[in-house]
C-alpha positions in Angstrom: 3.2 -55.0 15.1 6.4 -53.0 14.8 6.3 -49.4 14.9 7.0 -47.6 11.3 9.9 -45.9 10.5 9.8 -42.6 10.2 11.5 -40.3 7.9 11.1 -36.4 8.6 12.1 -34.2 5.5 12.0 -30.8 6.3 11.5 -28.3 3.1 13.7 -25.3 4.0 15.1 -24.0 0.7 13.0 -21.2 0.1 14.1 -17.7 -1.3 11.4 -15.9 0.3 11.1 -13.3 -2.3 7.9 -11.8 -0.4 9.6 -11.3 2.6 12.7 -8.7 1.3 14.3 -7.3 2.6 14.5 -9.6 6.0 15.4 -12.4 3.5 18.1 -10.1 1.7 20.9 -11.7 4.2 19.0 -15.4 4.8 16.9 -18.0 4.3 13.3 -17.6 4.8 13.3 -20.4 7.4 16.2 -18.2 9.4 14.0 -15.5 9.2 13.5 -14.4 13.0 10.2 -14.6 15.1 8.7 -13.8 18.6 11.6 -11.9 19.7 13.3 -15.7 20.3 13.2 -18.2 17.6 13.8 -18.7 14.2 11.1 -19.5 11.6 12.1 -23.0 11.4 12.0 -23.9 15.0 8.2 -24.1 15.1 8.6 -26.8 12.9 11.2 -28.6 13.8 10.0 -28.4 17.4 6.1 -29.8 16.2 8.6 -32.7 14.7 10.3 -33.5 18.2 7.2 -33.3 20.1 5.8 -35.7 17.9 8.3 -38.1 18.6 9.8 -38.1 15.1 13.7 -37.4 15.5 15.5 -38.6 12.3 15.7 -35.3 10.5 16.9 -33.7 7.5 16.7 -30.4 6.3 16.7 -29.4 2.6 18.4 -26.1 2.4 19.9 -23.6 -0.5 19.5 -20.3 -0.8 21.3 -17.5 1.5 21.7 -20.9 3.9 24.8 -19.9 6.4 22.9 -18.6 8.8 19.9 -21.4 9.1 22.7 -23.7 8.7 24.8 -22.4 11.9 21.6 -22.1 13.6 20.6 -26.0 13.2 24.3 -27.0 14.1 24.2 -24.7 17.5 20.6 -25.7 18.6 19.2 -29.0 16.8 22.0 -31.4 18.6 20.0 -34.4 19.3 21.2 -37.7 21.1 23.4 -39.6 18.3 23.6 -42.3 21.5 20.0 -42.4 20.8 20.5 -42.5 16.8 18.8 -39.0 16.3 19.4 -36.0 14.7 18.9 -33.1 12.6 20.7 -32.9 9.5 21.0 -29.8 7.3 21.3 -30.9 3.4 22.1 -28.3 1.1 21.8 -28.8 -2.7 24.9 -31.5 -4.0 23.5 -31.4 -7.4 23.7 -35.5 -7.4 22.1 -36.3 -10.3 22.8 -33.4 -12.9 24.5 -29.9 -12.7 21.1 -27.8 -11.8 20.4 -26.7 -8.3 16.4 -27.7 -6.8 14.1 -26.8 -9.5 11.2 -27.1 -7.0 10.1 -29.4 -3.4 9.3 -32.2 -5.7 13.3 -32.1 -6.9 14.6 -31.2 -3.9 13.9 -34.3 -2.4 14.5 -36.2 -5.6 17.9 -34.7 -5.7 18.1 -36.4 -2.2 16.9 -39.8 -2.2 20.0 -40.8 -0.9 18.2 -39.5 2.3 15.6 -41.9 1.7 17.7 -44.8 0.4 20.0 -44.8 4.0 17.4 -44.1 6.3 15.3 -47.6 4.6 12.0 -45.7 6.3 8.3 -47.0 5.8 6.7 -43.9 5.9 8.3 -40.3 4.8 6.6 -37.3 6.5 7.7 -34.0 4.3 6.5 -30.0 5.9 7.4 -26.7 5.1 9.6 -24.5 7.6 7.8 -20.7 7.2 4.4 -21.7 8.8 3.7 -20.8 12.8 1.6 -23.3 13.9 1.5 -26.4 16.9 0.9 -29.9 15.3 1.5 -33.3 16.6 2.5 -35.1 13.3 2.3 -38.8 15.4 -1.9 -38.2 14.7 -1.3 -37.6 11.0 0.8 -40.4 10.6 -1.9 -42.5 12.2 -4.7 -41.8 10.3 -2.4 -42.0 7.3 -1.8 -45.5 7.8 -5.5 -46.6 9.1 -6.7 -45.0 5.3 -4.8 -47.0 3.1 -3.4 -44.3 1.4 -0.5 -43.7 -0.6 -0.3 -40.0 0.3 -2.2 -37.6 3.0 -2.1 -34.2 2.7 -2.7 -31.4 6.1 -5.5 -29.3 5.6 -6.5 -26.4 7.7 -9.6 -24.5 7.3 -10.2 -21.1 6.2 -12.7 -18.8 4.6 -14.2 -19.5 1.4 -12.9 -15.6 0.7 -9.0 -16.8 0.8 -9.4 -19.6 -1.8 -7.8 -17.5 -4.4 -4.6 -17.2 -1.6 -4.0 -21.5 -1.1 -3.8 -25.0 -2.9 -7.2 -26.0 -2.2 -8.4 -29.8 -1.2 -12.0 -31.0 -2.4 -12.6 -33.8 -1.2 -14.3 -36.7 -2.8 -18.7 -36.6 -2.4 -18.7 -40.2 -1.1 -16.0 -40.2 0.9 -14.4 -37.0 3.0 -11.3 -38.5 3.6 -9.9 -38.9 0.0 -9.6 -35.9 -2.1 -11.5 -35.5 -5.2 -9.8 -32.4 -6.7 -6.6 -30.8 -5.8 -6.3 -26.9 -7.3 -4.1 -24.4 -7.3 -5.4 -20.9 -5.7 -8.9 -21.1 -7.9 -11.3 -18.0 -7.8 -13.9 -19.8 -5.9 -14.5 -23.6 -4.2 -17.6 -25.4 -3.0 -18.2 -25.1 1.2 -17.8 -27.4 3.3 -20.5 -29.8 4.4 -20.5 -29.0 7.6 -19.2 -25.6 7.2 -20.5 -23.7 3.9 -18.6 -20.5 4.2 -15.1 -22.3 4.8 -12.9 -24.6 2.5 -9.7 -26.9 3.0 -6.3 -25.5 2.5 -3.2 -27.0 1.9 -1.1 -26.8 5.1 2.2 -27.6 2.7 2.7 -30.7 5.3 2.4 -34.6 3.5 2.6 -37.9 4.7 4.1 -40.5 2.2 4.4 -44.2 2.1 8.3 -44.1 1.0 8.0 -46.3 -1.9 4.8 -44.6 -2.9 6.6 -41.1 -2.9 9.7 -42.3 -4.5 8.0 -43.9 -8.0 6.4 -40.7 -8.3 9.7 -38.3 -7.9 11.4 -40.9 -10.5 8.2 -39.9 -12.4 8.0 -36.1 -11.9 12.0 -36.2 -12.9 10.9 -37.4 -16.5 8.5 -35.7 -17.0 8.8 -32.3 -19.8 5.6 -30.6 -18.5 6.0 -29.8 -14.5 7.4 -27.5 -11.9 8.7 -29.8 -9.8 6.8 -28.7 -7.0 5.1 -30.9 -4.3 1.7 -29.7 -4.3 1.3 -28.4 -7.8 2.9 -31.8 -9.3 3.4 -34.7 -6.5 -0.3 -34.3 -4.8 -2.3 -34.5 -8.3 -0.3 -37.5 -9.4 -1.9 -39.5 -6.5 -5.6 -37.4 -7.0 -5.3 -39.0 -10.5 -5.0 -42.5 -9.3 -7.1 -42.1 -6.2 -4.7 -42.7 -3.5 -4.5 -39.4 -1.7 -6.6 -38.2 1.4 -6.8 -35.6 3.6 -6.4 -34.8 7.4 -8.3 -32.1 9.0 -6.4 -30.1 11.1 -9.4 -29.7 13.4 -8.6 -32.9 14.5 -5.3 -32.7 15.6 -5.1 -32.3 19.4 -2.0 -30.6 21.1 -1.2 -31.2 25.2 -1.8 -27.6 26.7 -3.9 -26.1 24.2 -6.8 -24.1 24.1 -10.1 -23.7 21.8 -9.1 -20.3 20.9 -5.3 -21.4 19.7 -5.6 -25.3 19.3 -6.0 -24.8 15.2 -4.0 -21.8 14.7 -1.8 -21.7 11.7 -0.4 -19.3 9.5 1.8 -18.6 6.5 4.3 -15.9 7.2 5.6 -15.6 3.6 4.1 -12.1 2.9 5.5 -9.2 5.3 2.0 -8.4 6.6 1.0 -11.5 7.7 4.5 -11.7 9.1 3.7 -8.3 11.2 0.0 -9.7 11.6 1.3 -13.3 13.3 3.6 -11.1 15.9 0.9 -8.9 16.8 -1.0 -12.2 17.5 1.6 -12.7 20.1 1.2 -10.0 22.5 -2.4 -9.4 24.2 -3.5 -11.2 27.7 -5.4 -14.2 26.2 -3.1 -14.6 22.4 -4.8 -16.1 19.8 -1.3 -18.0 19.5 0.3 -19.1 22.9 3.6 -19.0 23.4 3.8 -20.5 26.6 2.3 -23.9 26.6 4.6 -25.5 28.2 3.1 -29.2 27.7 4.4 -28.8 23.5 7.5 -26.2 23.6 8.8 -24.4 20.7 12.6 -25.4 21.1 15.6 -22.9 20.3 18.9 -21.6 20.7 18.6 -19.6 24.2 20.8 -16.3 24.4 23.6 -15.9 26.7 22.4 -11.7 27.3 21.4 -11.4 30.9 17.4 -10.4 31.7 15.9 -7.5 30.1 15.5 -4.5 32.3 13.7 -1.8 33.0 15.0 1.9 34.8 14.4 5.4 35.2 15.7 8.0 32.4 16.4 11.3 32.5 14.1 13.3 34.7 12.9 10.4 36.5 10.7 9.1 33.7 10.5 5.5 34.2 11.0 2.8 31.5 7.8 0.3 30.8 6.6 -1.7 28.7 3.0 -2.9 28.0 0.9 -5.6 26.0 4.3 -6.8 24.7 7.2 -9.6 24.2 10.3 -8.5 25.7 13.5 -10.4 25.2 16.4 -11.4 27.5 19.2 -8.1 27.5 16.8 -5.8 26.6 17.6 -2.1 28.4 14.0 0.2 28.4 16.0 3.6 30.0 13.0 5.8 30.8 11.3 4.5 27.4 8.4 3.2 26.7 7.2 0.3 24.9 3.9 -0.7 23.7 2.2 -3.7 21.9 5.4 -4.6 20.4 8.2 -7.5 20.2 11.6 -6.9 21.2 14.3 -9.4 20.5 18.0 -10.0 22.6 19.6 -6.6 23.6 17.5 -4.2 22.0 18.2 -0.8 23.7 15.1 1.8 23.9 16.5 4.8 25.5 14.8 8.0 27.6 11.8 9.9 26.4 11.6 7.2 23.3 8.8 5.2 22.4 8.2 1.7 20.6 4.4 1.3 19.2 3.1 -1.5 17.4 6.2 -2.7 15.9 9.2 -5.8 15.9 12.5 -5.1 16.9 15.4 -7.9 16.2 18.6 -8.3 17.8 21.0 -5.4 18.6 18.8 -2.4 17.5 18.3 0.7 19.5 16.3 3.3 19.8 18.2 6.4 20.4 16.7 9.5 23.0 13.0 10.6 21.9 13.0 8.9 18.8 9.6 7.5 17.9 8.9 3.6 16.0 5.8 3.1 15.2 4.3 0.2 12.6 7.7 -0.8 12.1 9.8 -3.9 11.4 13.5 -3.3 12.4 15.7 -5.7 11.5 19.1 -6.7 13.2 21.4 -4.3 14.7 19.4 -0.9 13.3 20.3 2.4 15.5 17.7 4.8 15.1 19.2 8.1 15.8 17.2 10.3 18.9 15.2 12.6 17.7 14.2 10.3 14.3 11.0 9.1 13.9 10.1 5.9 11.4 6.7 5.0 10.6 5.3 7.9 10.9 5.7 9.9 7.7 4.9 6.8 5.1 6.1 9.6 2.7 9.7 10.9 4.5 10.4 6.6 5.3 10.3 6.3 1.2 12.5 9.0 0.7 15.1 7.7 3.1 15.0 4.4 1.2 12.9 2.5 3.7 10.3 -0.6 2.6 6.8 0.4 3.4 3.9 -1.5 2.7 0.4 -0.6 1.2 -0.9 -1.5 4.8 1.4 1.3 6.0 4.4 -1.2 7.8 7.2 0.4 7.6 10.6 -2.2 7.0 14.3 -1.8 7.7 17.0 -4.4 6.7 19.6 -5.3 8.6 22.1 -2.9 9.6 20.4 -0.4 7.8 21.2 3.4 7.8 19.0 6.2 9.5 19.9 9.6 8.5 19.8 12.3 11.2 16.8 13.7 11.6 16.7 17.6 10.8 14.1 20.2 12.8 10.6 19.4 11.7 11.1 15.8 12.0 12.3 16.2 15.8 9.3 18.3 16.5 7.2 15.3 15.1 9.1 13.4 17.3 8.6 15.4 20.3 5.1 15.4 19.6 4.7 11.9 20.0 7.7 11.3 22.4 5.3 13.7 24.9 2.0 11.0 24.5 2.9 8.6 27.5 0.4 5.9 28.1 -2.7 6.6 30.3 -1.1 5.5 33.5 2.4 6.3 32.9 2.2 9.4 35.4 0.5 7.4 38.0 3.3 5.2 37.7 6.3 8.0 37.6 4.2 9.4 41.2 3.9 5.9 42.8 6.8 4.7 42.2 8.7 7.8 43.6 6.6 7.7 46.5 8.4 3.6 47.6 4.9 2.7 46.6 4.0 0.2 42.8 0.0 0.3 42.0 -0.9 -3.5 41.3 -1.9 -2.3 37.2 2.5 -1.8 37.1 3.2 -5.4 38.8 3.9 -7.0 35.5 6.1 -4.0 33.8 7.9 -3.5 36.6 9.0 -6.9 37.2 6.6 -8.9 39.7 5.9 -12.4 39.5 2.4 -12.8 38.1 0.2 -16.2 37.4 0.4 -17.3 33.9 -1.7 -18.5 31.7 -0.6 -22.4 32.7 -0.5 -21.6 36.4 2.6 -21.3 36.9 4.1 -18.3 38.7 6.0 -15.9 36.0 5.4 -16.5 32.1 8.1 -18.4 31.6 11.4 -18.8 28.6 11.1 -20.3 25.6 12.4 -24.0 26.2 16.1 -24.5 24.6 17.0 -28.4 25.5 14.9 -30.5 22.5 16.2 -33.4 24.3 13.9 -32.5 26.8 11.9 -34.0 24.4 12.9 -37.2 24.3 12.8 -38.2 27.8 8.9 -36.8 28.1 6.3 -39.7 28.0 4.1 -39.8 25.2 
């Protein structure tokens, strides 16, 4: 039997309201993560792996900068027929822009109508996660099914949070009931204290998806929107099942981050899914190297670490630190750094993601603290640690105490009491940092410094050194499957 055709649409049009102000200047999908990628790479990259390489995009709001970022990195083989096409809204068939997923994509059947595929395979672009879509698209076809919807499980606590998928009593692959965020759900069979979520991922048969967008377009009484319109419409006539995540298995992975997923669409779980990054054994890992995360790699040379003023030497621990990154007798602690972040002498970095270009001037203090691009604190300033003073000086802070600054945003000077409050903190190294500053005078580097200090330690594959994030998704291509 031939293999299907495959058509991957890629739902990237989001406003991402939640997320102000890092969406003040983009896209949610452009939204950067992990000190290296973009939002949308994870997946585009689960899309590759997979095998699946005709690819378009559905963008519109604030989309320049996911736009140049798909043109620089997504170049796939056109000798090979692939690609990854970004589609912003044409308004083809009336003078409105997307009312919803459901009309972005019937605003671009076109898509659909070149490309002649059997099967359409539609996901969202703000989740961090590792799926081989290839095993969805299987267990699509051997159910009969119209449509299949992802599901991943969660507590029965979060219901009111997701879409949520009941499935049908006599059979646990179809879905009974499909409803939107509902104060409580039944368990699970086999797990009474979780339910099934919507993952925001579908698998279509093409004709099968493109009756019912001709259908959701006439209709007076919908939003237009994939799961709140499109999924129903095949509950209704009994044609849509479900896949359990749990059953998706990914080269490379591990129990403890095989089924990890989660939406970044709120500012804390953005913070929350960095900090998930960062400790020996992550609950997310970035560096399976058997499924990559594809991007754009910078041109900055590697990040580095040397002595400050008075001999205090720059470190970093429990933390993600980008290519061109300068610690100058800083210190940086369970935190992300992205390309060319500077953290100069006496400062300190806790618990918090820097983007591009920002620095952290002498004995300035960041704790709890988003930073977007190019910020300068000033030395001497503190941020996150007054939740009080950050409001004042026009700073985002959240009721969980995350502290935000947009892009290119001014710090005022700080005046005396707040450089005494920096000074206070600037003045708590970590435990070992003196055992390091003696050591290392002496010619001598305690084994517990090896990894700050540059020497090449296993990894968590075996390998010696950690490892970049992969930037060829051609790679891809030539891997065996």
């Amino acid at each position: 039997m031939a293999p299907k055709r495959v058509l991957a649409i890629v739902l990237a049009g989001g406003e991402g309201k939640r997320l102000m102000p890092l969406t003040a200047d983009r896209a949610k999908p452009a939204v950067p993560f992990a000190g290296s990628y973009r939002l949308i790479d994870f997946a585009l990259s689960n899309l590759v792996n997979s095998g699946y390489r005709h690819i378009v995009v559905l963008t519109q709001y604030k989309s320049h900068s996911l736009d140049r970022h798909i043109s620089e990195t997504w170049r796939l083989s056109t000798l090979l027929q692939n690609y990854v096409a970004s589609v912003p809204a044409q308004q083809r068939v009336g003078k409105s822009w997307f009312l919803g997923s459901a009309n972005a994509i019937y605003q671009s059947l076109n898509l659909i109508k070149d490309e002649k595929p059997d099967i359409v395979v539609v996901v969202g672009a703000d989740h961090v996660y590792r799926m081989d879509f290839s095993q969805m698209v299987e267990a699509h076809i051997a159910s009969g099914a119209k449509a299949t919807v992802a599901a991943v499980r969660q507590p029965l606590s979060m219901a009111n949070q997701f879409g949520v998928i009941e499935t049908d009593a006599a059979d646990p692959t179809r879905i009974g009931a499909f409803v939107e965020k509902p104060a409580t759900t039944p368990g699970l069979p086999d797990a009474p204290d979780q339910f099934l979520a919507s993952m925001g991922n579908y698998v279509f048969d093409s004709d099968a998806l493109v009756e019912a967008l001709k259908h959701d377009a006439e209709r007076l009484d919908t939003k237009h929107d994939m799961g709140g319109d499109i999924v129903p419409h095949f509950v209704e006539r009994g044609e849509a099942g479900v896949y359990d995540f749990t059953r998706n298995e990914i080269p490379g992975s591990t129990e403890r981050d095989r089924t990890y997923w989660r939406d970044v669409g709120t500012i804390d779980s953005f913070y929350d899914a960095h900090m998930d990054l960062i400790s020996p054994l992550p609950v997310f890992n970035l560096y399976n190297s058997q499924w990559p995360i594809y991007t754009r790699q910078s041109v900055s040379p590697p990040a580095k670490f040397v002595r400050g003023l008075g001999g205090r030497v720059g470190l970093a621990l429990d933390s993600i630190v980008s290519s061109g990154v300068v610690v100058t007798g800083g210190s940086v602690e369970g935190s992300v750094l992205s390309h060319d972040v500077r953290v100069n002498a006496g400062a300190r970095v806790l618990d918090s993601v820097l983007m591009d270009g920002c620095l952290v001037g002498e004995g300035a203090v960041v704790n709890r603290a988003i930073l977007d691009k190019n910020v300068v604190v000033p030395p001497g300033t503190t941020v996150g640690l007054d939740p009080k003073l950050d409001k004042e000086r026009g700073f985002q802070v959240t009721d969980s105490g995350i502290t935000i600054l947009a892009k290119d945003q001014h710090v005022p000077e700080p005046d005396e009491d707040e450089r005494k409050l920096a000074a206070a903190w600037s003045s708590k190294h970590p435990a070992d940092f003196e055992d390091r500053v003696a050591s290392t005078a002496d010619g001598a580097r305690p084994a517990s410094a090896a990894a700050s200090l540059g020497d090449e330690t296993p990894a968590e594959d075996g390998r010696t050194g950690e490892g970049a994030p992969s930037s060829a998704p051609e790679a891809a291509e030539a891997r065996p499957r």
